[in-house]
Jmol script that loads the backbone (N, CA, C; Angstrom):
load data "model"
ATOM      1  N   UNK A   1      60.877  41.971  65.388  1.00  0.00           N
ATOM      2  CA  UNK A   1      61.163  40.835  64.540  1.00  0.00           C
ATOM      3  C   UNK A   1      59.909  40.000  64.342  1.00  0.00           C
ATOM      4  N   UNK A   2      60.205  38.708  63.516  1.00  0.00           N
ATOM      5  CA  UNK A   2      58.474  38.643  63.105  1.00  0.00           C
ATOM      6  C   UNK A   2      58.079  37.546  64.262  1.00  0.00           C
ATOM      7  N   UNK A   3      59.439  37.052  64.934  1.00  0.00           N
ATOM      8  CA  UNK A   3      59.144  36.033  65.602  1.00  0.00           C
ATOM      9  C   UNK A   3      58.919  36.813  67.394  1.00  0.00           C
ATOM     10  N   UNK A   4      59.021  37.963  67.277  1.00  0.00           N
ATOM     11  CA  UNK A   4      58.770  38.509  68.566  1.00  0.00           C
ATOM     12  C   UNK A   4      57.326  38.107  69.290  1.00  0.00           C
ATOM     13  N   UNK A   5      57.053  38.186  70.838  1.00  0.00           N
ATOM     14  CA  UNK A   5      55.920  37.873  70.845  1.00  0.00           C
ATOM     15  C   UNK A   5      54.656  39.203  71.049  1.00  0.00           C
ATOM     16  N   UNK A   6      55.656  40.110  71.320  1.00  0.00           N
ATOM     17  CA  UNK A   6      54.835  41.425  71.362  1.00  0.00           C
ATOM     18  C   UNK A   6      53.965  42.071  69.923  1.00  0.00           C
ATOM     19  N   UNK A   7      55.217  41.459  69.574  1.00  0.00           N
ATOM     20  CA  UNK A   7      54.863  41.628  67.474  1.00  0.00           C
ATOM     21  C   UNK A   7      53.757  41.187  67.008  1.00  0.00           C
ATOM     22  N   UNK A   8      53.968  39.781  67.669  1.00  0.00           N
ATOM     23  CA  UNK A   8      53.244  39.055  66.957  1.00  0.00           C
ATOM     24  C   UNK A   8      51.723  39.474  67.767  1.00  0.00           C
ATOM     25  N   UNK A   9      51.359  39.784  69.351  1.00  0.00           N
ATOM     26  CA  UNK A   9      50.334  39.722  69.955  1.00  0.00           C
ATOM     27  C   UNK A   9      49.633  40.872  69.423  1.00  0.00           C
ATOM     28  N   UNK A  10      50.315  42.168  68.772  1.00  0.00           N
ATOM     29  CA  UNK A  10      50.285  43.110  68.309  1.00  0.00           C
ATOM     30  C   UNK A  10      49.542  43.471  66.775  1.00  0.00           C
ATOM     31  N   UNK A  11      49.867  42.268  66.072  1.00  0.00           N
ATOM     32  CA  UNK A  11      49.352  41.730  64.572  1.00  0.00           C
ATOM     33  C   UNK A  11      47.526  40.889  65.109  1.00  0.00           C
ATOM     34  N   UNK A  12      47.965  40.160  66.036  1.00  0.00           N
ATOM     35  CA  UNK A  12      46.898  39.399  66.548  1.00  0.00           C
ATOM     36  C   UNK A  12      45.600  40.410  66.622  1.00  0.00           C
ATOM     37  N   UNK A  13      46.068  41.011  67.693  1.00  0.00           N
ATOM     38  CA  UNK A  13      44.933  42.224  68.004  1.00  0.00           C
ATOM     39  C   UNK A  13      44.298  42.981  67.240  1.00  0.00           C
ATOM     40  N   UNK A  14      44.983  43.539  66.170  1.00  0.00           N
ATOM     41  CA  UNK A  14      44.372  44.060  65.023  1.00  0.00           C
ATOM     42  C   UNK A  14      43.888  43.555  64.186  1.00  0.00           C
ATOM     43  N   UNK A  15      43.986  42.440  63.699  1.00  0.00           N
ATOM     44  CA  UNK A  15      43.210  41.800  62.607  1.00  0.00           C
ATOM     45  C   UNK A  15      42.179  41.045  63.713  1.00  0.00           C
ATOM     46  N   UNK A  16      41.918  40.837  64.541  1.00  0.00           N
ATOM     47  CA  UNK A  16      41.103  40.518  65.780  1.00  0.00           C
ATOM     48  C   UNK A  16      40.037  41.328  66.208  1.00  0.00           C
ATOM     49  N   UNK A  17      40.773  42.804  65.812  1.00  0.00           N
ATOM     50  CA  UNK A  17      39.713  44.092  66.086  1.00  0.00           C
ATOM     51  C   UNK A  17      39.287  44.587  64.989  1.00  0.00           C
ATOM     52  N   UNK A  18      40.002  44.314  63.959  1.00  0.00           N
ATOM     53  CA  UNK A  18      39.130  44.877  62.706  1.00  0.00           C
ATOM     54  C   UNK A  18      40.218  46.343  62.350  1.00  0.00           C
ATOM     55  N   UNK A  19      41.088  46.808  63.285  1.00  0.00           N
ATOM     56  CA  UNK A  19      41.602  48.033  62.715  1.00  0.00           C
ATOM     57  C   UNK A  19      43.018  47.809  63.691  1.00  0.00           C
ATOM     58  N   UNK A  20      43.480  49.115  63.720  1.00  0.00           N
ATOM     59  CA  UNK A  20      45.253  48.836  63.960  1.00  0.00           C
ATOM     60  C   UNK A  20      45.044  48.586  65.848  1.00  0.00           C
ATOM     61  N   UNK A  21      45.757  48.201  65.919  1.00  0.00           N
ATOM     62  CA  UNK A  21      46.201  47.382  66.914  1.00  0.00           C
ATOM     63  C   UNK A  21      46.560  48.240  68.384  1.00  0.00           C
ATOM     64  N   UNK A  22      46.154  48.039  69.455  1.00  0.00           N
ATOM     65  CA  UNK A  22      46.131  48.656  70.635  1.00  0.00           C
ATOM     66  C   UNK A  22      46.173  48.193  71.808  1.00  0.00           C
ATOM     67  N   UNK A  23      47.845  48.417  72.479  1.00  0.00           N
ATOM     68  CA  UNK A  23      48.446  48.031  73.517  1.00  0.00           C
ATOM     69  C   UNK A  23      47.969  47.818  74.607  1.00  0.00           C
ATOM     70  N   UNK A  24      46.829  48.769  74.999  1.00  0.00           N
ATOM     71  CA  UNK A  24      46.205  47.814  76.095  1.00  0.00           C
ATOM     72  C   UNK A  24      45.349  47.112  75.926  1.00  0.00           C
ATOM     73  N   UNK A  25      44.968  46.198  75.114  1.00  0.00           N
ATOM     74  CA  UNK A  25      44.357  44.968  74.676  1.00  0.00           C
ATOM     75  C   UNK A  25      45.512  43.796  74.964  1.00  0.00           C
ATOM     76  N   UNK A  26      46.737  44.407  75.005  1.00  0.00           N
ATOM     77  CA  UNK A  26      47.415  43.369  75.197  1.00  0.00           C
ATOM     78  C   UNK A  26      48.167  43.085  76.791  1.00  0.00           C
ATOM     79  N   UNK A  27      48.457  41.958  76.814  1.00  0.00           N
ATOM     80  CA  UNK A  27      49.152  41.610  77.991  1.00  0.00           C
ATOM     81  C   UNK A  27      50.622  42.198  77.970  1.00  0.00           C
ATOM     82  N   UNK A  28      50.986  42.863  77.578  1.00  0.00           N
ATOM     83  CA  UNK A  28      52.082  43.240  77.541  1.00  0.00           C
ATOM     84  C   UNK A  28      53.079  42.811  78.777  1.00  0.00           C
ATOM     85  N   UNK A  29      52.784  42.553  80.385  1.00  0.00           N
ATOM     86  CA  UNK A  29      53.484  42.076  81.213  1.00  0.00           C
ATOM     87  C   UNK A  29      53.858  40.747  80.943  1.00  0.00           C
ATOM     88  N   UNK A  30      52.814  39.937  80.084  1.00  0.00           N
ATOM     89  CA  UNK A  30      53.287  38.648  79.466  1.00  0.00           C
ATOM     90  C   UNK A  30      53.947  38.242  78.222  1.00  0.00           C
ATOM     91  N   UNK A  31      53.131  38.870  77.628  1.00  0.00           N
ATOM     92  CA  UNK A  31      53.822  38.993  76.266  1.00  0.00           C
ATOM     93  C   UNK A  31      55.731  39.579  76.215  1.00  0.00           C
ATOM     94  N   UNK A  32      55.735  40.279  77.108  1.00  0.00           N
ATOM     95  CA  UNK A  32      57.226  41.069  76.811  1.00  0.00           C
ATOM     96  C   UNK A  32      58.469  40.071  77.313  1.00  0.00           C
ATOM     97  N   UNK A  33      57.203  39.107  78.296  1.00  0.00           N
ATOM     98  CA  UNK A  33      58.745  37.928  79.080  1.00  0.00           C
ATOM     99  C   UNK A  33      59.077  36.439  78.317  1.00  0.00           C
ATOM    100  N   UNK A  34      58.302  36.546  77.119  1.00  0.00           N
ATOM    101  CA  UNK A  34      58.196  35.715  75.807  1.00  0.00           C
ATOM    102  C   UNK A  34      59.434  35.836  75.197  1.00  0.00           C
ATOM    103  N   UNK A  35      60.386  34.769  75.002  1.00  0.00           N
ATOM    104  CA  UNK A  35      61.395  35.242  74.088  1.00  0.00           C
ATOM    105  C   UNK A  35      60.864  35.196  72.661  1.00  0.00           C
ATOM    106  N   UNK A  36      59.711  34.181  72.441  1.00  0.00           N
ATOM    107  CA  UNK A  36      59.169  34.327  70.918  1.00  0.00           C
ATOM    108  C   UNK A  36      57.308  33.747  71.793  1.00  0.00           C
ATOM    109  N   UNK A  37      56.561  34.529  70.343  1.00  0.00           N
ATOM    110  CA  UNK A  37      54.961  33.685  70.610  1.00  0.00           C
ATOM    111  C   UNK A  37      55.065  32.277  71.041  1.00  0.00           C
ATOM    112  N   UNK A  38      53.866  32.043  72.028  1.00  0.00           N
ATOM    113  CA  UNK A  38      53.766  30.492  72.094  1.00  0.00           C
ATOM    114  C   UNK A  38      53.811  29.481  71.296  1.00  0.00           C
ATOM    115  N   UNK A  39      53.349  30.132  69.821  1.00  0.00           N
ATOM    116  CA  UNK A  39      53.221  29.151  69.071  1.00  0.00           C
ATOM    117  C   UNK A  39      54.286  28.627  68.377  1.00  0.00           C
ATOM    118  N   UNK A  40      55.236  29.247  68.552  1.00  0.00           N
ATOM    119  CA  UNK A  40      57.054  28.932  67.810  1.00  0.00           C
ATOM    120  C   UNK A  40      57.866  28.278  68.934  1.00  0.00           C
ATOM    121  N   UNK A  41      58.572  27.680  68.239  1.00  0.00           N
ATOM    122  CA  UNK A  41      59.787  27.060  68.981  1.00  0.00           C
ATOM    123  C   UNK A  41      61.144  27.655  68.809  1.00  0.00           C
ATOM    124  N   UNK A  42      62.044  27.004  69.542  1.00  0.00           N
ATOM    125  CA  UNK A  42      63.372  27.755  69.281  1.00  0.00           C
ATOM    126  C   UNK A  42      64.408  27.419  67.844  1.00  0.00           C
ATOM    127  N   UNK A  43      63.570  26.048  66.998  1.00  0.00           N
ATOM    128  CA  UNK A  43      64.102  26.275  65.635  1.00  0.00           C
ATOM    129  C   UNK A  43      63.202  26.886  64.738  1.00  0.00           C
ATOM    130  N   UNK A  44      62.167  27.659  65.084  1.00  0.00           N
ATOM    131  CA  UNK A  44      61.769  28.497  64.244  1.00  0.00           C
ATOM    132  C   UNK A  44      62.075  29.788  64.606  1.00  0.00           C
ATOM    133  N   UNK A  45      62.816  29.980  65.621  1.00  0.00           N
ATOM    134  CA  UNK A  45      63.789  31.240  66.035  1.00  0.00           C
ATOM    135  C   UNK A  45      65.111  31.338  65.317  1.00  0.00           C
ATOM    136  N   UNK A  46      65.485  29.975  65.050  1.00  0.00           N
ATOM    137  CA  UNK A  46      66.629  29.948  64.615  1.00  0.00           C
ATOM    138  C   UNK A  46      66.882  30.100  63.279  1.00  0.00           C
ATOM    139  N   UNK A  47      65.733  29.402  63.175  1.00  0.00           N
ATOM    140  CA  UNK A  47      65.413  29.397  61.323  1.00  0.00           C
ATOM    141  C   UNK A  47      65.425  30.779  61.001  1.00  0.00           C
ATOM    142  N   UNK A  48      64.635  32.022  61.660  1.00  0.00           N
ATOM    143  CA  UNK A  48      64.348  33.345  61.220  1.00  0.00           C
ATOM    144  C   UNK A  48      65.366  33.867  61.099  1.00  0.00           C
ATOM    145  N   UNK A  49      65.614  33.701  62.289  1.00  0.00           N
ATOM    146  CA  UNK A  49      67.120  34.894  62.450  1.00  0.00           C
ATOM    147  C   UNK A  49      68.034  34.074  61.146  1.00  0.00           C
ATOM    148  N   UNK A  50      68.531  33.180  60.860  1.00  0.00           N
ATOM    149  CA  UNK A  50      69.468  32.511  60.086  1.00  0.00           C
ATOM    150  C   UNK A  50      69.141  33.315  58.702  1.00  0.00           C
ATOM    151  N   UNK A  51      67.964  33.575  58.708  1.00  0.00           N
ATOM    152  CA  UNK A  51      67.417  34.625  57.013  1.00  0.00           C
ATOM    153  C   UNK A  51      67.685  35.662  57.126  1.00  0.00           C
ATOM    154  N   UNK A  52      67.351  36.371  58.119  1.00  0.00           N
ATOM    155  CA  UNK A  52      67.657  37.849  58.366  1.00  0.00           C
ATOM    156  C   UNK A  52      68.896  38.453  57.236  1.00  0.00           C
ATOM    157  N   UNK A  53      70.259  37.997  57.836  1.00  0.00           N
ATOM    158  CA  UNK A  53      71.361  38.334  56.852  1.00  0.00           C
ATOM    159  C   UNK A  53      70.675  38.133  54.899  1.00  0.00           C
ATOM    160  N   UNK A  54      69.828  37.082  54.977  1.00  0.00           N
ATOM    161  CA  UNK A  54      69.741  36.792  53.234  1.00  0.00           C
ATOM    162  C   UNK A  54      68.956  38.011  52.719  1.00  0.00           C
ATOM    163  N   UNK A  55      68.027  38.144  53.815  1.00  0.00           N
ATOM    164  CA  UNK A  55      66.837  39.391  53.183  1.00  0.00           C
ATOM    165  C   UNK A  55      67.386  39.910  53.561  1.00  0.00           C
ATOM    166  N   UNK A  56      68.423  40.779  54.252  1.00  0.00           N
ATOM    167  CA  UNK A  56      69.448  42.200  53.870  1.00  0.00           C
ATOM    168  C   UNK A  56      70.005  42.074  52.638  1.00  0.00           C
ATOM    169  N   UNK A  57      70.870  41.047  52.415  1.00  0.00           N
ATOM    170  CA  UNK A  57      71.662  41.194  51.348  1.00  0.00           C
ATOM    171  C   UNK A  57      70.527  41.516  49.831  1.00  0.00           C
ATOM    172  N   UNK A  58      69.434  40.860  49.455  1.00  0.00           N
ATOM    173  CA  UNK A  58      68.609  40.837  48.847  1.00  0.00           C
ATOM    174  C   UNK A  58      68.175  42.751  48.774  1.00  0.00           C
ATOM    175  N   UNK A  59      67.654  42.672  49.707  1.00  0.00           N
ATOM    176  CA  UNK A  59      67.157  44.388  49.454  1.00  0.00           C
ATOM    177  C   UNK A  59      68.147  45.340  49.272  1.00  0.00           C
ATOM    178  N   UNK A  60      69.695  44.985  49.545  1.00  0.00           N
ATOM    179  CA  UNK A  60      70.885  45.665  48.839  1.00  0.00           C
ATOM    180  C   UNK A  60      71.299  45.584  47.636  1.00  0.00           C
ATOM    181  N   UNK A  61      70.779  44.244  47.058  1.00  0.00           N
ATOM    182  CA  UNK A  61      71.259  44.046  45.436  1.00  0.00           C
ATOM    183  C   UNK A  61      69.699  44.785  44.983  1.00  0.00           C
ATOM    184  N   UNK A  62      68.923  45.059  45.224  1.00  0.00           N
ATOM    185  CA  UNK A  62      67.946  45.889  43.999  1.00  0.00           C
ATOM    186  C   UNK A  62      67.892  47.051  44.298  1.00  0.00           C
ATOM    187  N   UNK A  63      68.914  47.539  45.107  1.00  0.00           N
ATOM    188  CA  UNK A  63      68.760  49.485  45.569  1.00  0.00           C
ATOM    189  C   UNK A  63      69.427  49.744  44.115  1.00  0.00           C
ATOM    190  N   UNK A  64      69.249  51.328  43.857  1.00  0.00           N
ATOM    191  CA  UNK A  64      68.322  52.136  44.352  1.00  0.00           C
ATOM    192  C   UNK A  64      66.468  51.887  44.353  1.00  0.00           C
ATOM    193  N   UNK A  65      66.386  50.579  43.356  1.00  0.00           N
ATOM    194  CA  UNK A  65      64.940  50.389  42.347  1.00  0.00           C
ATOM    195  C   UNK A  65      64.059  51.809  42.331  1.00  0.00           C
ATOM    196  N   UNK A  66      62.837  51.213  42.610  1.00  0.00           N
ATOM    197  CA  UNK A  66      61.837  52.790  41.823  1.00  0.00           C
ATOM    198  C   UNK A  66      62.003  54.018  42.541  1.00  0.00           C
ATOM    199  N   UNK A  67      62.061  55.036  41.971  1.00  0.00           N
ATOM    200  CA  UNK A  67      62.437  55.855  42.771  1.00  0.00           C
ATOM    201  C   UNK A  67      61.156  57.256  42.138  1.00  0.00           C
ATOM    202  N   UNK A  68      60.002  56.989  41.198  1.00  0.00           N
ATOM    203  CA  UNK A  68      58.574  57.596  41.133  1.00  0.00           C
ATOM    204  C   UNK A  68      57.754  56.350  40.473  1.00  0.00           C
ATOM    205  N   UNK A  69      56.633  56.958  40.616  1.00  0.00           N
ATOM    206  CA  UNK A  69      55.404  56.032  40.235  1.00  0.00           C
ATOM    207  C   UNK A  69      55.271  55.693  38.800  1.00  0.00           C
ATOM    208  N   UNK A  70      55.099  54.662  37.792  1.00  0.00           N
ATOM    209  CA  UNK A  70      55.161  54.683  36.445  1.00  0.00           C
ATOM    210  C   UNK A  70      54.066  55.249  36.182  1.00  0.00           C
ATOM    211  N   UNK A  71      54.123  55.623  35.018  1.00  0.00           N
ATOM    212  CA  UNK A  71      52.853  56.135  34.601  1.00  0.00           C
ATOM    213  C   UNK A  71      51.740  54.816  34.291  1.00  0.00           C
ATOM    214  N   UNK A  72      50.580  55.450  33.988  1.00  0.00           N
ATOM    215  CA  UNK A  72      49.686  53.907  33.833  1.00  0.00           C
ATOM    216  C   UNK A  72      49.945  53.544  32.393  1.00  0.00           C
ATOM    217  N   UNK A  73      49.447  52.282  32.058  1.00  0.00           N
ATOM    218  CA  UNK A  73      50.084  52.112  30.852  1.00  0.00           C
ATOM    219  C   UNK A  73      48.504  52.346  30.397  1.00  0.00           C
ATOM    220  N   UNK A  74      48.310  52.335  28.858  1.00  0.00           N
ATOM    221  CA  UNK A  74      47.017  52.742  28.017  1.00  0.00           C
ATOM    222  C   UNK A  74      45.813  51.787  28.018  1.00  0.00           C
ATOM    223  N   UNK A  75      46.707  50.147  28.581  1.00  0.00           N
ATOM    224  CA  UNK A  75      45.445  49.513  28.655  1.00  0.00           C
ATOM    225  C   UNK A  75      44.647  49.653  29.923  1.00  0.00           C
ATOM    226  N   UNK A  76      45.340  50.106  30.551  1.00  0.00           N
ATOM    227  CA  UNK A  76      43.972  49.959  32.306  1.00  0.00           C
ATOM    228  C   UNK A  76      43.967  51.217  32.452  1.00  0.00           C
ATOM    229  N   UNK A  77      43.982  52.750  31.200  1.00  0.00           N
ATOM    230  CA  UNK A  77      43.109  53.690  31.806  1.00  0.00           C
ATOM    231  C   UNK A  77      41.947  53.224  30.904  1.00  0.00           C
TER     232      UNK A  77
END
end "model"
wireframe off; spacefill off
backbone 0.3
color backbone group
């Protein structure tokens, strides 16, 4: 979830290192006893999760959408 803290220490590390992200860089014994990053509180836990249900419902009203690549259009070849 985005408010996880493993998630988040996980995002940290990689844009930190310049490339994808690697677990033993992290504290993982600390990070995992985090119910969210330090930097959130528990109404920005609450706040997230409270969306969760909206952005499901959202990515159910535009299924199936694209289902191949358009072709390019004539002005940007």
């Amino acid at each position: 979830l985005l408010f996880n803290g493993l998630t988040t220490a996980l995002a940290i590390d990689a844009l930190m290192n310049g490339g994808p992200a690697d677990v033993s860089r992290v504290d993982t014994k600390s990070v995992c006893q985090q119910l969210a990053h330090p930097a959130l509180n528990v109404g920005d836990v609450s706040v997230t999760e409270g969306l969760i249900p909206l952005a499901g419902l959202n990515i159910l009203e535009f299924r199936p959408g694209v289902t191949k690549e358009p072709a390019i259009r004539q002005y940007a070849k």
